[in-house]
C-alpha angles and dihedrals in degrees: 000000000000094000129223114250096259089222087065100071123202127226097231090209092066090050098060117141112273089201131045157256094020139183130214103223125201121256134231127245132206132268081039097121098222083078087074098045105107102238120247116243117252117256110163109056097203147147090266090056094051087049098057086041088057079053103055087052087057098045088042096042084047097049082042103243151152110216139014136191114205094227081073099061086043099266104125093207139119098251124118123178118200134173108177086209095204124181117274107245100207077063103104083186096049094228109114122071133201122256123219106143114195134194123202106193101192099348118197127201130214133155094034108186128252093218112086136214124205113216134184103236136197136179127201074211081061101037120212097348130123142194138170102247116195114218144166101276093219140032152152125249129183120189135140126249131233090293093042091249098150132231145202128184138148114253125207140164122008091346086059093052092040096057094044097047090050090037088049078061085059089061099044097264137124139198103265097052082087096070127073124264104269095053092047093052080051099062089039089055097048089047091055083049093057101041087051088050092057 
């Protein structure tokens, strides 16, 4: 799950289910080993695909999130779901957000960029920690969609970040596998703060 800056709220009127009925699945928290199982690619584009797809828009839209790879709700496949959610720039109040929600059913990356972009990531697996993550600022991603059509396009910018951070996800790995050690012991040890506290 590539997590919302919790500084930016939703309107959670604006976030409502395009597809029903849905379900809010629960997600998976590290150290829960399934986070580290390397995901299966999808074969069989059914209804029972594009349910649990519709799934994965309500438990990301709830946590609020914006991306979400299935292996974080358990399900060990190579699907990922994003909606950037940016603000809506005909809102003078900055409070509405534009909706395009996307799925990537096995994406594959190619021509990543040498140029490199620093964001700052979060993860609902790694609940309420955050961490600067250095990755390539462009690349090209090919996937199918719900029906296996498949797709090829060019991503920059956020949307870059976003899909690699969910597709890393795909492969076992998490966010903050990119920092050293001692950061990383930092955010585990926050995190362990924060779960005795509750």
């Amino acid at each position: 799950m590539y997590c919302l800056n919790p500084q930016r709220p939703l309107d959670p009127a604006l976030l409502r289910p395009y597809l029903h009925p849905m379900a809010i699945l629960p997600i998976i928290e590290t150290p829960d080993p399934r986070l580290r199982v390397i995901s299966k690619p999808v074969e069989t584009f059914d209804a029972e695909l594009k349910q649990l797809v519709a799934d994965m828009f309500e438990t990301m839209y709830d946590a609020p999130g914006i991306g979400l790879a299935a292996i974080q709700v358990g399900v060990p496949k190579r699907i990922l779901v994003i909606d950037l959610q940016e603000p809506d720039p005909e809102d003078e109040e900055g409070k509405k957000v534009i909706r395009d929600p996307r799925v990537f059913i096995n994406p594959v990356f190619s021509d990543e960029s040498e140029e490199h972009s620093v964001y700052s990531e979060g993860c609902l697996s790694v609940p309420e920690q955050y961490a600067d993550v250095t990755r390539p600022a462009e690349v090209t991603v090919d996937w199918q969609d719900e029906d296996g059509k498949h797709h090829q396009e060019r991503m920059t910018g956020l949307m870059a970040t976003c899909i690699q951070h969910e597709h890393d996800h795909l492969e076992g790995i998490l966010f903050i596998d990119h920092l050293s050690r001692l950061k990383r012991e930092m955010v585990l040890k926050k995190l362990a703060k924060l779960r005795k506290a509750a």
